[in-house]
C-alpha positions as CSV (number, residue, x, y, z in Angstrom):
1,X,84.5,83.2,113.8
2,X,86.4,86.2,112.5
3,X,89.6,85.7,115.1
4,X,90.5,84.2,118.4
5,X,92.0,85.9,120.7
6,X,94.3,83.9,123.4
7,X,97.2,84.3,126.3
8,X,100.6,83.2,126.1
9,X,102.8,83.0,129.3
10,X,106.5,82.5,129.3
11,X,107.6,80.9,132.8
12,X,111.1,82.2,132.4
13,X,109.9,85.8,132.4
14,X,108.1,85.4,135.2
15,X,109.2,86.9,138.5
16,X,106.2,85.7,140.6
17,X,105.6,89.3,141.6
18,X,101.8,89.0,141.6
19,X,101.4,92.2,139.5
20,X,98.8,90.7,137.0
21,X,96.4,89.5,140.0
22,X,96.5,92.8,141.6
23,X,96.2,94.3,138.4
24,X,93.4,91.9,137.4
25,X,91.9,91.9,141.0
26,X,92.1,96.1,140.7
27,X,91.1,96.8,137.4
28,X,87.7,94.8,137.3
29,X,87.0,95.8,140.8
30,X,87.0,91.8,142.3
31,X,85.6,90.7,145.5
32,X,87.5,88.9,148.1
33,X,88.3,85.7,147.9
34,X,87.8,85.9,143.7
35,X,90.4,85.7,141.4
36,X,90.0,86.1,137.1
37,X,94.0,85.2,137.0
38,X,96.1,83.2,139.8
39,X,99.9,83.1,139.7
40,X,100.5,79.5,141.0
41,X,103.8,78.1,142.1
42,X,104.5,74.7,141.2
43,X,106.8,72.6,143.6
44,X,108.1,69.3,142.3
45,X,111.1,66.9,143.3
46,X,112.4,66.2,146.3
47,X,115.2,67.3,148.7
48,X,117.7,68.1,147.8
49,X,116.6,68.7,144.4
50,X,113.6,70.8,144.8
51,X,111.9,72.4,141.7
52,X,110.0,75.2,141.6
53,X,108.1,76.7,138.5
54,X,105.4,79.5,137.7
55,X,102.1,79.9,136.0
56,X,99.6,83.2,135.9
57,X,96.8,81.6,134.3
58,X,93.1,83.0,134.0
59,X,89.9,81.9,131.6
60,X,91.9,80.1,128.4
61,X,88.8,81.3,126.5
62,X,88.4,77.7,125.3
63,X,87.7,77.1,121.4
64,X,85.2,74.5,122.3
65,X,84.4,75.8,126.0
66,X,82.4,73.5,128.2
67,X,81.1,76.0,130.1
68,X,79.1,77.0,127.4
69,X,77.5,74.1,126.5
70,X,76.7,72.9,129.6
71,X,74.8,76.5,131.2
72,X,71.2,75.6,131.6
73,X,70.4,79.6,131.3
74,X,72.4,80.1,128.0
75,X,74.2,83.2,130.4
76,X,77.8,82.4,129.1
77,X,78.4,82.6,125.4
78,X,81.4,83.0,122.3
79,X,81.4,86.1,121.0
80,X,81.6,85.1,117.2
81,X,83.9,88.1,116.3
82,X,87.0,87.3,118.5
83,X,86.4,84.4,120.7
84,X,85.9,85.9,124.1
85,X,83.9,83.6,126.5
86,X,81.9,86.3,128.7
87,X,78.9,85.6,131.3
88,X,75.7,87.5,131.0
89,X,75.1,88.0,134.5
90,X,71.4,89.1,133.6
91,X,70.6,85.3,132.6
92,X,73.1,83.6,135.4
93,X,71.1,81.6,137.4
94,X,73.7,81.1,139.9
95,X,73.7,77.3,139.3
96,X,77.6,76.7,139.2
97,X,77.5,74.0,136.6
98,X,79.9,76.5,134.3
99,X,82.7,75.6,136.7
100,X,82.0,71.7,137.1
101,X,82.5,71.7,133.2
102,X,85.2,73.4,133.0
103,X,88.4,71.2,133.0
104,X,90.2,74.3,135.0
105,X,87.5,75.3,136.9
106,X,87.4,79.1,136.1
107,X,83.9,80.4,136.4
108,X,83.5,81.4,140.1
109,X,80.3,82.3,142.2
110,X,80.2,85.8,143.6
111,X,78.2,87.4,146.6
112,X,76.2,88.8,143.7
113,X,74.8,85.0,143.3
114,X,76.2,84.9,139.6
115,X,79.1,83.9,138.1
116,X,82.2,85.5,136.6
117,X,85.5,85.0,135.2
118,X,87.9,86.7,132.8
119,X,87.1,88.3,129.7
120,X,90.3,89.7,128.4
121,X,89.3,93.5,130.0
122,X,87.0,94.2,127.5
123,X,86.3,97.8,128.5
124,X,90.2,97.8,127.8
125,X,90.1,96.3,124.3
126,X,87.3,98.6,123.4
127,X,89.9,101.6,123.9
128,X,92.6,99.3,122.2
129,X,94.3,98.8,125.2
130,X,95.8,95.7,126.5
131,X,94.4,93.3,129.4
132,X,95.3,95.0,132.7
133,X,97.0,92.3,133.5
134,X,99.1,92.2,130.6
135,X,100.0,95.8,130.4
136,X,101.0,95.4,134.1
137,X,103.5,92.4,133.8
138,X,107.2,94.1,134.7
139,X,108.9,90.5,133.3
140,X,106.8,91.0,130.3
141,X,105.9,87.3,130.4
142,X,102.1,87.9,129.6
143,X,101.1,88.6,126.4
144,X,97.7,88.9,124.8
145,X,96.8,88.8,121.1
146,X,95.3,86.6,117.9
147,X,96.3,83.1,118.2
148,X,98.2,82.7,115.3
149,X,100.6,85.9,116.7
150,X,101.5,83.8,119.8
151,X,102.6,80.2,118.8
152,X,105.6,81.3,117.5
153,X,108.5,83.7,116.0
154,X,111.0,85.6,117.7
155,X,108.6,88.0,119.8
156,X,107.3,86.2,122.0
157,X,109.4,83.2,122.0
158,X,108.1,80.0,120.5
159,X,105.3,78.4,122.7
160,X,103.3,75.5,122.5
161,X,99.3,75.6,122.8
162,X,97.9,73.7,125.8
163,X,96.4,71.1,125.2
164,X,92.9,69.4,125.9
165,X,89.7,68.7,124.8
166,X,88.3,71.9,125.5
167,X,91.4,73.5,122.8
168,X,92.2,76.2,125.7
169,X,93.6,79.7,123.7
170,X,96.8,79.6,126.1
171,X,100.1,79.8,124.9
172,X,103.5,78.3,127.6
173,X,107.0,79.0,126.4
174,X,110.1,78.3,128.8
175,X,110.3,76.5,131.8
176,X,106.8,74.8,131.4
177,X,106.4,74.0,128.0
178,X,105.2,70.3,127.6
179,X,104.0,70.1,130.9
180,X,100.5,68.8,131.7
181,X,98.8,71.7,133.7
182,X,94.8,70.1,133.5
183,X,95.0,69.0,137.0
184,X,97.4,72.0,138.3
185,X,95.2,74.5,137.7
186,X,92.4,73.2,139.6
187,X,91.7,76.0,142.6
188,X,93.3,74.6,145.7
189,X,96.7,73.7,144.2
């Protein structure tokens, strides 16, 4: 592989606007009830001393992506020149085992009977944009770019890869850093 692209999020940026799931939800034309990237608020502690802390998280375009290995149809696949995890809808058979695999259960299942997920606004990337969802953060707490630009330095801020077995390409500075988000970012929390 030539490069691998990956997300880094700071929590501290974040002003839980929303902007990159409208953006996201907008830009790739989403149905409802489907979401590519999900700001979640995380509650913790207890009254009087409540907690509250932010995540936008989408696809984390896996270095070792289950979802791959695990689709019976060969529909979702690593593109070899920059790491994107994107679904062939033309082979999807539909059969949801993509997002049983995947530790943060990304892949969803449309009305179109296939399944879909994130893949970094590609159209975008072809005109050297940025991610809609990037380019739309006010707090600038999303960025997008090669791996090795996002662990560290002064711009972004230092982060620290997420963990897992999967080797998710996500990036967490602030707030959230060291924290365990495997079983937070399951849909429903």
């Amino acid at each position: 592989m030539q490069r691998q692209y990956g997300f880094y999020f700071d929590s501290d940026r974040c002003v839980q606007c929303h902007a990159c799931e409208v953006a996201c939800k907008s830009w790739n034309e989403l149905e409802l009830g489907i979401q590519w990237r999900r700001v979640l608020d995380l509650w913790g502690g207890q009254f009087p001393k409540v907690t509250n802390k932010t995540i936008s998280s989408s696809c984390m375009h896996c270095a070792k992506p289950a979802c791959v290995e695990i689709c019976p149809a060969r529909a979702i696949s690593k593109r070899a020149e920059d790491g994107i995890v994107v679904v062939d809808q033309s082979k999807c058979a539909g059969c949801r085992s993509c997002s049983a695999a995947c530790p943060f259960h990304v892949p969803q299942y449309g009305r179109s009977g296939f399944m879909q997920k994130c893949n970094f606004c590609l159209e975008r990337l072809e005109q050297r944009k940025q991610p809609s969802c990037v380019a739309t953060c006010p707090g600038e707490a999303l960025k997008f770019g090669p791996i090795e630009n996002l662990a560290g330095g002064s711009k972004p801020r230092p982060a620290q890869r997420l963990s897992g077995l999967t080797d998710p390409s996500f990036f967490i500075s602030g707030r959230l850093s060291g924290t365990d988000l495997s079983a937070l970012l399951k849909p429903g929390k």
